[in-house]
Structures are given as structure tokens and as C-alpha cells.
C-alpha positions in Angstrom: 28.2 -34.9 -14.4 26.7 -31.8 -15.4 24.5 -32.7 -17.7 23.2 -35.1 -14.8 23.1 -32.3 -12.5 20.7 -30.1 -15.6 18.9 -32.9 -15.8 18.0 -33.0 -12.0 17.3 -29.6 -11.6 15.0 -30.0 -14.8 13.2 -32.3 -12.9 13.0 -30.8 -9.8 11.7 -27.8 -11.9 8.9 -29.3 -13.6 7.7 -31.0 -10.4 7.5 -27.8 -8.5 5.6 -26.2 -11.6 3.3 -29.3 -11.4 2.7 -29.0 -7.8 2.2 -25.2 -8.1 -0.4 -25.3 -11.1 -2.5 -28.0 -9.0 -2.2 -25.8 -5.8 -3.3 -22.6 -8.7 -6.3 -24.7 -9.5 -6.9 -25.5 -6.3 -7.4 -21.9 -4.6 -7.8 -20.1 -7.5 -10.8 -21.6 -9.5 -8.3 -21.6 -12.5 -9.5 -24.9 -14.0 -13.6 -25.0 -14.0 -15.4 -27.5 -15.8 -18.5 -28.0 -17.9 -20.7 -30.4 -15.3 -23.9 -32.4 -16.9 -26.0 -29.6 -16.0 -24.0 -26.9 -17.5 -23.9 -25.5 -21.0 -21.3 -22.7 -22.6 -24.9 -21.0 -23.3 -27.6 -20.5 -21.5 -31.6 -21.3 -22.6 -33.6 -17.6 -22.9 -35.5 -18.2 -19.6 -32.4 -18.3 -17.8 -31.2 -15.1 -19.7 -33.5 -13.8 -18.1 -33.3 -15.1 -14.9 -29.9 -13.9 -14.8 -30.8 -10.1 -16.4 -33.4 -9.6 -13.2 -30.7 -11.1 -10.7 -27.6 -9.1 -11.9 -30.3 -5.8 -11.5 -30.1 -6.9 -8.3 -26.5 -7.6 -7.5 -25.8 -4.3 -8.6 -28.4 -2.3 -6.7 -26.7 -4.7 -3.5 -23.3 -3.3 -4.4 -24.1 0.2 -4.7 -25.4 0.0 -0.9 -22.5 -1.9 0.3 -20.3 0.0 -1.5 -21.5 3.3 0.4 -20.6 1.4 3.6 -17.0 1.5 3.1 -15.7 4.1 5.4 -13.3 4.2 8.4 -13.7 2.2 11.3 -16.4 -0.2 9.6 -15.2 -3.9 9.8 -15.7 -6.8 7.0 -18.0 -8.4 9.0 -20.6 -5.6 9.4 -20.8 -5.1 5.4 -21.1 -9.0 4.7 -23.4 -9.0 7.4 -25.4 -6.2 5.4 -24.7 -8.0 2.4 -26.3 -11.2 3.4 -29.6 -9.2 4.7 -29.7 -7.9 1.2 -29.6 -11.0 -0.9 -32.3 -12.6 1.3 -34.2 -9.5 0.9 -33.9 -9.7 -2.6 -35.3 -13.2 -2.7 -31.7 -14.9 -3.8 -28.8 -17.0 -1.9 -25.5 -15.9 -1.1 -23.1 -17.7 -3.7 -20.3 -17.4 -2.1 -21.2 -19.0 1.5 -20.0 -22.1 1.6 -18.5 -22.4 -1.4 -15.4 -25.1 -2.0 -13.0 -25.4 -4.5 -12.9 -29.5 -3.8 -15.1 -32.0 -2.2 -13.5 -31.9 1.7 -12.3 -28.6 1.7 -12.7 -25.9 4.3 -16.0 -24.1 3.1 -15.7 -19.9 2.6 -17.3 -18.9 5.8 -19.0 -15.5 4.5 -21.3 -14.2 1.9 -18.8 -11.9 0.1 -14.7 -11.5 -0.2 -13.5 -8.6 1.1 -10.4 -7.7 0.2 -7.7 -4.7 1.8 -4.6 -3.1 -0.4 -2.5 -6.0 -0.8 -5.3 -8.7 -1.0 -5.8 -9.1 -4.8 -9.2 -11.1 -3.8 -11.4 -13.8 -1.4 -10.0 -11.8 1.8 -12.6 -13.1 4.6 -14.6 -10.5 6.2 -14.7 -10.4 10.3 -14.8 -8.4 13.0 -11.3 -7.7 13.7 -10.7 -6.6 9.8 -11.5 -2.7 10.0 -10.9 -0.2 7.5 -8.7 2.2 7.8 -8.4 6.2 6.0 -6.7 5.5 2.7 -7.1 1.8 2.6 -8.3 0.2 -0.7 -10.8 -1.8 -0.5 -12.3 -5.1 -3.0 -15.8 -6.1 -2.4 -16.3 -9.1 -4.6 -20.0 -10.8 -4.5 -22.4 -13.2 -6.1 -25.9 -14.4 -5.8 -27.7 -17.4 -6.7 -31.3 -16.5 -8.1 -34.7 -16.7 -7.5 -34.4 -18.6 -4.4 -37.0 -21.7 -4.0 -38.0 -21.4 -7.9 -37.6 -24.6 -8.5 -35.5 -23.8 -11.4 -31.7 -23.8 -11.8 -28.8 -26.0 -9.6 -30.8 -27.2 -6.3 -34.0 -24.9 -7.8 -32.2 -21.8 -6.4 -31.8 -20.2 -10.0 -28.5 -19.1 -11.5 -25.6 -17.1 -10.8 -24.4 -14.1 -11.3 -20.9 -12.2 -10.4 -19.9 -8.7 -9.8 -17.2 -6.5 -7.9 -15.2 -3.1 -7.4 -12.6 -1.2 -5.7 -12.6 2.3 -4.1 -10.2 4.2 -1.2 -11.9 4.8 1.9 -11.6 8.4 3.1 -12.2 11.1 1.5 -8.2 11.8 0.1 -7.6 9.7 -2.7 -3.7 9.4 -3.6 -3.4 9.9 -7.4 -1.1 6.5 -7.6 -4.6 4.9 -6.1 -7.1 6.7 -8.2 -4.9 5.9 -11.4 -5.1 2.7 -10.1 -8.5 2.2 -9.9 -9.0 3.9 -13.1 -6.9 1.6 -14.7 -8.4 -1.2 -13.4 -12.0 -0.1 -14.2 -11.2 0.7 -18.0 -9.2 -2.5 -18.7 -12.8 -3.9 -17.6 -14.7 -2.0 -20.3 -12.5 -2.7 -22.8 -12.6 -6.3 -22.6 -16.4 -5.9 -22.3 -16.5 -4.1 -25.8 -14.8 -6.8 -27.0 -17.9 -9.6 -25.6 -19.9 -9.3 -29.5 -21.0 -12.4 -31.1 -18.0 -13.8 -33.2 -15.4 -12.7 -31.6 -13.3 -15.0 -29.1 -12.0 -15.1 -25.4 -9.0 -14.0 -26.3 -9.8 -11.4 -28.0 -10.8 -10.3 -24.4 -7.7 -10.7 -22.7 -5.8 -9.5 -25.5 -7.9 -6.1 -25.3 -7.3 -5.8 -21.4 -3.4 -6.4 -21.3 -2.6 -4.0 -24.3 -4.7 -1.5 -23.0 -3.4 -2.2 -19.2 0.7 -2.1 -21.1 -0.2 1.3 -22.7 -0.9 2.9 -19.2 2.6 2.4 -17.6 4.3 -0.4 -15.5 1.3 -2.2 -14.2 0.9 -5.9 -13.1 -2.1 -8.2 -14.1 -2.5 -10.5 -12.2 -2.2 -14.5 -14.4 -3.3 -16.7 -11.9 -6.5 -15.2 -11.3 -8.9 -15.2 -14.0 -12.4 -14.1 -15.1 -14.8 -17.3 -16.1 -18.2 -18.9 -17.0 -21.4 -17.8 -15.0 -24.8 -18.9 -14.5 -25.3 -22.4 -14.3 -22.5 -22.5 -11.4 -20.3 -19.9 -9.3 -17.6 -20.8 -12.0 -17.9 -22.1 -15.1 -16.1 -22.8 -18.3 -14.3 -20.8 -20.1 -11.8 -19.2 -18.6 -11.5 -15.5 -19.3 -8.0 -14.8 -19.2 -7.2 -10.5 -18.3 -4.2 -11.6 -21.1 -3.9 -12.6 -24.5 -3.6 -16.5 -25.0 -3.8 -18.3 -27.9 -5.6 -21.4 -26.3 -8.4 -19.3 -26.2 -9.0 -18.8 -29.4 -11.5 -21.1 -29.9 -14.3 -20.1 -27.6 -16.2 -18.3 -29.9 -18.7 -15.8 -28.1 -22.2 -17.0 -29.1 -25.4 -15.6 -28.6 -26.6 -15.9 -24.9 -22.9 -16.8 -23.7 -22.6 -15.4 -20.2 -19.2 -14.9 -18.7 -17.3 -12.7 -15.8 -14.5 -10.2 -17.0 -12.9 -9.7 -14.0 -9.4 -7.6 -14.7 -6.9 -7.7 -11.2 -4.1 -5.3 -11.5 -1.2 -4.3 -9.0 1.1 -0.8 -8.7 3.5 -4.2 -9.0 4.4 -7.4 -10.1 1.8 -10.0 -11.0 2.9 -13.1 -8.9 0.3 -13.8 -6.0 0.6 -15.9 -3.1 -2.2 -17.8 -0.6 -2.9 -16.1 3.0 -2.1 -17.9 6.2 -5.9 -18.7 5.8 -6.1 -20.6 2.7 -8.3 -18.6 1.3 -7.2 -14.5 0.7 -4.8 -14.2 -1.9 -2.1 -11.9 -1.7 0.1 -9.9 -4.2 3.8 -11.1 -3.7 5.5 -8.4 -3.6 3.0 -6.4 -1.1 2.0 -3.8 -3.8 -1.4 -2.8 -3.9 -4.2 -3.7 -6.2 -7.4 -3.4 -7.3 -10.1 -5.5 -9.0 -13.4 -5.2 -11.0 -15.9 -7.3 -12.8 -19.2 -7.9 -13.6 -21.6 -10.6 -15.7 -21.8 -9.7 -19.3 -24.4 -11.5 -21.3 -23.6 -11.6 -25.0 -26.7 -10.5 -27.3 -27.4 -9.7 -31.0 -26.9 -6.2 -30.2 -24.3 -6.2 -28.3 -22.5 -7.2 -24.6 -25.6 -6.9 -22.1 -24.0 -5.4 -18.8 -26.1 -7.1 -16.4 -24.8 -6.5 -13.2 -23.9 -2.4 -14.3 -24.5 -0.3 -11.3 -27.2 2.9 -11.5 -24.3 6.3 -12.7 -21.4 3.6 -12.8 -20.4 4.4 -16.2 
């Protein structure tokens, strides 16, 4: 009888986990694909491509980023941010976006994200920032517009993102926080040379992340492929797993390194919304990333910011 009853529960077990890595998938972008008109690297032209839009991106980010005070709301900065990547002759990427064929499409041009929001947090009206509140502006552009080059001759993609605190006292738990966050992100982008592996990214992240104190990363969100598509093969785990171990960075490889970490645990869950997603146990977190191109000489930071680093 009790070994029925194990047996049951096993069951039951690896059903839920089923369900749960499908619904991870699902909201997440954890499992991306290689599509026909994809390729793990990219030609030289679209190198390219992707070098002037990711100039771009950042120069976008470093506006929108000085927008973040109190009393502004989500939608005015994605407003603002929509402006911008017309202006700058691309297409927001993230407008419209779906995970699956049928799905409800993201209704705005960037994710903005408040404390507990890890990422994809929709922007509106009624979503104001508050003194002390940390906020996650994730965006992407699809680039040059009408080119006739690229998925729908649009161009390519490219990805990039940060955190600050609005208001002008900055808790030291936040700024350690944030400082965390943005140095996991240069330390898996040291690792982006020719040769060296995926994991070797994630591995670099999560020991440097461990050696800073009881900090979460977050496991069902991950970094990815970029260019060709919003998200792309590989996967680019903010942890080391072994599965990764063979993607091999090449030359002209273009991925996002996107670390998530919380003052918590690392569990996540989805938002009334379906799209924000949540830390579980309410702790605050904060996210960065860009698009690294990887060169002969080295990881080419193509979406760095003017005095970011």
C-alpha cells in the first residue's frame, strides 16, 4: 500500500513538473528555436546591421533611463520609447510580440518592471513610480526598418536593459543590489571569447553572484540568441549547466547575457496578467543585459551605453 501510494505521488509529481516546464516555456521564452531563417552566427553584413542598431538602443536607453523619476507612469516612458525607435529608423521588438501562435500579443514597446517584478511588467497609465522604487526597463529594436533586409525586411534584433532606484536616496541593500546585478553581467560578458562555451557564462555569473552574499538568480528566466529573431537559440543560462557545454562561442555569435537577481529566493511566478513575472517570495530584484557580439578580439558590447562602464 505504500509503495502504491510513492508511486502515485511520483506521478502526480512528475506531471506537475511537466505541466510547469510547458507553462516555463510558455511565458518565459525558455525554449527558443533555430527557425529556417536563423543561424547560431550571423553573416558580416548583419554584424553590422546589428553594431549600428545596438549604438542606437543604447543612446534610446540612456534617454529613457533619465525619465525615471517620481510621479512618471510606464506609459509615458514607453510612449517616449516608441517615438525613439521610429526616430531612429527601427521597429519596436517587443510590440506585439507572442510566445505562441493565438496568444494575447504584448501590448507595448518595452517591459517595465517595479521592485518585485523580475521582468515583462506592462507599462500604463495607472503604473506610476514612486520615491525608492526600483525600476527594470527592458527593450529591443528591430533594425533598419523598410531595408528590405532581415525577418519581414525590417533588419535584425538587438536586446538591452537596466535597473536603477528612483529618487535621489538610494538604500545600500538596493545599490548592492544593483551592483551586483550589473557585475554578474560583465563577468559573464568577459567570458563571451571565441572557444569558450555558454556555460562557461553562467558558470562565471553564479560564482561570482555566490561570492557576494545570499543572493537569488533567478533559473527560469534566461539570457538567449539575438538577431535573426527577438529570441533565439542558445539559451544563456545566469548558472552553470553542463548541457551547455557544447555551444561553442564562434566568431560573429550574437547572444543576450541578461543576469536577474533577487535580495531573495529564485522561484518566480506569472502576474494576474499573463505577462509580468514576479519574484515568489515578494523580494526585490534587479536585471541587466545587453547584446554581445563575439569577435577575434574580443566580446563586442554593442548595445554599451555612453559612461556606463
Amino acid at each position: 500500500m505504500e509503495i502504491a501510494v510513492s508511486l502515485m505521488w511520483m506521478w502526480i509529481y512528475v506531471r506537475f513538473w511537466a505541466f510547469y516546464k510547458q507553462r516555463i516555456s510558455h511565458y518565459f521564452c525558455w525554449s527558443v528555436t533555430l527557425r529556417k531563417n536563423m543561424s547560431y552566427t550571423k553573416k558580416p553584413r548583419e554584424v553590422q546591421y546589428l553594431q549600428e542598431a545596438g549604438q542606437k538602443m543604447g543612446e534610446i536607453l540612456s534617454v529613457l533611463e533619465k525619465m525615471i523619476k517620481p510621479g512618471i507612469s510606464g506609459l509615458e516612458i514607453d510612449k517616449k520609447a516608441e517615438e525613439l525607435i521610429v526616430e531612429a529608423g527601427g521597429v519596436p521588438a517587443f510590440k506585439g510580440y507572442k510566445t505562441r501562435r493565438g496568444d494575447t500579443p504584448f501590448p507595448a514597446t518595452l517591459c517595465f518592471s517595479l521592485n518585485d517584478e523580475v521582468v515583462h511588467g506592462i507599462p500604463t497609465k495607472e503604473k506610476v513610480i514612486q520615491a525608492g522604487d526600483l525600476v527594470s526597463l527592458d527593450i529591443g529594436m528591430q533594425y533598419p526598418a523598410n531595408s528590405g533586409v532581415g525577418p519581414g525586411g525590417n533588419g535584425f534584433f538587438v536586446d538591452t536593459a537596466l535597473t536603477v532606484v528612483a529618487g535621489k536616496k538610494v538604500p545600500k541593500k538596493y545599490q548592492d543590489l544593483l551592483d551586483v546585478t550589473r557585475i554578474a553581467l560583465e563577468k559573464g560578458i568577459e567570458q563571451c571569447i571565441i572557444g569558450n562555451t555558454v556555460a562557461d557564462i553562467g558558470r562565471a555569473i553564479e560564482d561570482y553572484v555566490k561570492s557576494q552574499g545570499k543572493y537569488g538568480i533567478v533559473k527560469d528566466l534566461v539570457g538567449h540568441g539575438v538577431g535573426h529573431a527577438v529570441h533565439e537559440d542558445p539559451n544563456v543560462p545566469n548558472f552553470y549547466s553542463e548541457e551547455f557545454e557544447h555551444w561553442i562561442l564562434k566568431e560573429n555569435v550574437v547572444i543576450a547575457i541578461e543576469p536577474m537577481i533577487t535580495l531573495g529566493g529564485w522561484r518566480v511566478k506569472i502576474a494576474p496578467d499573463g505577462w509580468g513575472i514576479l519574484t515568489s517570495d515578494g523580494s526585490l530584484s534587479a536585471h541587466f543585459e545587453h547584446t554581445i557580439v563575439i569577435t577575434k578580439n574580443g566580446p563586442d558590447v554593442v548595445t554599451r551605453r555612453k559612461g556606463e562602464v
